[in-house]
C-alpha positions, -999 to +999 in steps of 0.1 A: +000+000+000+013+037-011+012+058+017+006+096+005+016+126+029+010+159+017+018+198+025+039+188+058+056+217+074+095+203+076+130+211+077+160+193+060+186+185+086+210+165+065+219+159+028+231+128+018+244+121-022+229+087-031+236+087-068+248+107-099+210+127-096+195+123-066+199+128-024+189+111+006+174+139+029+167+133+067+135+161+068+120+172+106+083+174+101+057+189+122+034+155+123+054+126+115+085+138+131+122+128+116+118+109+086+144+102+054+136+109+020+150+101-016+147+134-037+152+121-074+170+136-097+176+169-071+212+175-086+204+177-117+208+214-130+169+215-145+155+202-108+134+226-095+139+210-060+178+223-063+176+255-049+150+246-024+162+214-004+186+234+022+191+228+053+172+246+081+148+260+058+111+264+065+089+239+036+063+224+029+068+188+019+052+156+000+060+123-004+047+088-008+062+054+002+058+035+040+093+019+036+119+033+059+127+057+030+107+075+009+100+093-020+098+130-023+075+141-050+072+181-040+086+203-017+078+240-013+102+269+002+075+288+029+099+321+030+118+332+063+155+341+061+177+326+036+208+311+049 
C-alpha cells in the first residue's frame, strides 16, 4: 500500500548524495517527526527542488512510500531568512 503525505511543514537536517542525480534527505516534520527521503533527480541542473532542499529552511513537503525511506515528489520553500 502507497502511503501519501502531503503539504507537511518540515526542515531538511541533513543531505546525503545517493547517486549521480539524486539525495537522501533526513526532513524534521511537524506531524510525522524525523523521517528520510529520496529526492530524485535533485542535482540535476533543471531540478526545480535544487535551490529549495537546504538545510534549516522552512517547507512544505510531500512524499509517498511506508518503507523506511521514501520518496519526495514536491517540496515548497515557505519564505523566512535565507541562509
Amino acid at each position: 500500500m502507497r502511503v501519501r503525505v502531503g503539504e507537511e511543514p518540515a526542515f531538511v537536517l541533513h543531505r546525503y548524495d545517493w547517486s549521480e542525480t539524486s539525495l537522501v534527505l533526513e526532513v524534521f516534520t511537524r506531524h510525522h517527526g524525523r523521517i528520510a527521503l529520496v529526492a530524485k533527480g535533485v542535482k540535476r541542473p533543471t531540478s526545480q527542488f535544487r535551490p529549495v532542499l537546504l538545510p534549516l529552511q522552512p517547507l512544505q513537503v510531500s512524499w509517498t512510500g511506508d518503507a523506511e525511506v521514501r520518496t519526495l515528489k514536491s517540496a515548497q520553500w515557505q519564505g523566512g531568512h535565507v541562509m
